[in-house]
C-alpha positions in Angstrom: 0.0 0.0 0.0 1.3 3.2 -1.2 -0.1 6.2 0.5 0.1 10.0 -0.5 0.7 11.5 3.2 0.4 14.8 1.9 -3.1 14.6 0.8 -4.4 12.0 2.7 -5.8 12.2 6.7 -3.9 10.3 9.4 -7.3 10.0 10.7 -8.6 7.5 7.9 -5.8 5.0 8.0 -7.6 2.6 10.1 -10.9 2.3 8.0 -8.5 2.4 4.6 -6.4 -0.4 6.5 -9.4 -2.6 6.9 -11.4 -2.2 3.7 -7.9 -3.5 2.3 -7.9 -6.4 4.9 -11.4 -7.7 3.1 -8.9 -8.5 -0.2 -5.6 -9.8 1.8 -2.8 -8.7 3.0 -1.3 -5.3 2.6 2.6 -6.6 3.1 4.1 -3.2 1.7 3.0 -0.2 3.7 4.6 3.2 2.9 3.4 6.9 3.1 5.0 9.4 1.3 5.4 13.0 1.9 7.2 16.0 3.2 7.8 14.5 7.2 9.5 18.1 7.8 6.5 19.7 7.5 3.8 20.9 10.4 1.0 19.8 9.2 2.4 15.9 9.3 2.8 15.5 12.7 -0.3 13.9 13.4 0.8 11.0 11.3 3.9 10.3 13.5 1.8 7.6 15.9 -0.2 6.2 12.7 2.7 5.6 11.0 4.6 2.9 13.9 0.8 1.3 15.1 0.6 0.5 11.8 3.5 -0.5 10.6 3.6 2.1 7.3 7.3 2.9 6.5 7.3 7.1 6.0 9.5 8.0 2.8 10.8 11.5 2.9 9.4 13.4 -0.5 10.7 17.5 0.2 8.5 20.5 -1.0 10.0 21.2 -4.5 7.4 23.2 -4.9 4.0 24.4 -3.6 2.1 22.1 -6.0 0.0 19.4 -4.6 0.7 17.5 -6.8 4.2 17.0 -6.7 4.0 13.4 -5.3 2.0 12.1 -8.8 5.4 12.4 -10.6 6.6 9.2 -8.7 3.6 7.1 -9.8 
């Protein structure tokens, strides 16, 4: 599972987590995003219960849709 940090709420992991569990098992889990920034510090406990893997992706630019270049 490859998740967009940026533009996604710490607060849905859980329900996203289990809608996935209905199809199998999600043995990849990483959010990316810009960790330096404010706004992501809610995802700091998400990110160990769950076991996601947080790849640094800076702000290039104010876009927000800088992260859709790595897909």
């Amino acid at each position: 599972m490859l998740i967009d940090a940026d533009n996604v709420s710490h607060g849905k992991i859980a329900a996203m987590l289990a809608e996935l569990s209905k199809y199998g098992v999600a043995n990849i889990r990483r959010a990316y995003g810009d960790w330096t920034a404010p706004g992501m510090k809610g995802w700091t406990s998400k990110l160990h219960e769950h076991a996601i893997r947080p790849v640094q992706q800076f702000s290039y630019s104010r876009a927000r849709t800088r992260l859709t270049w790595l897909w």
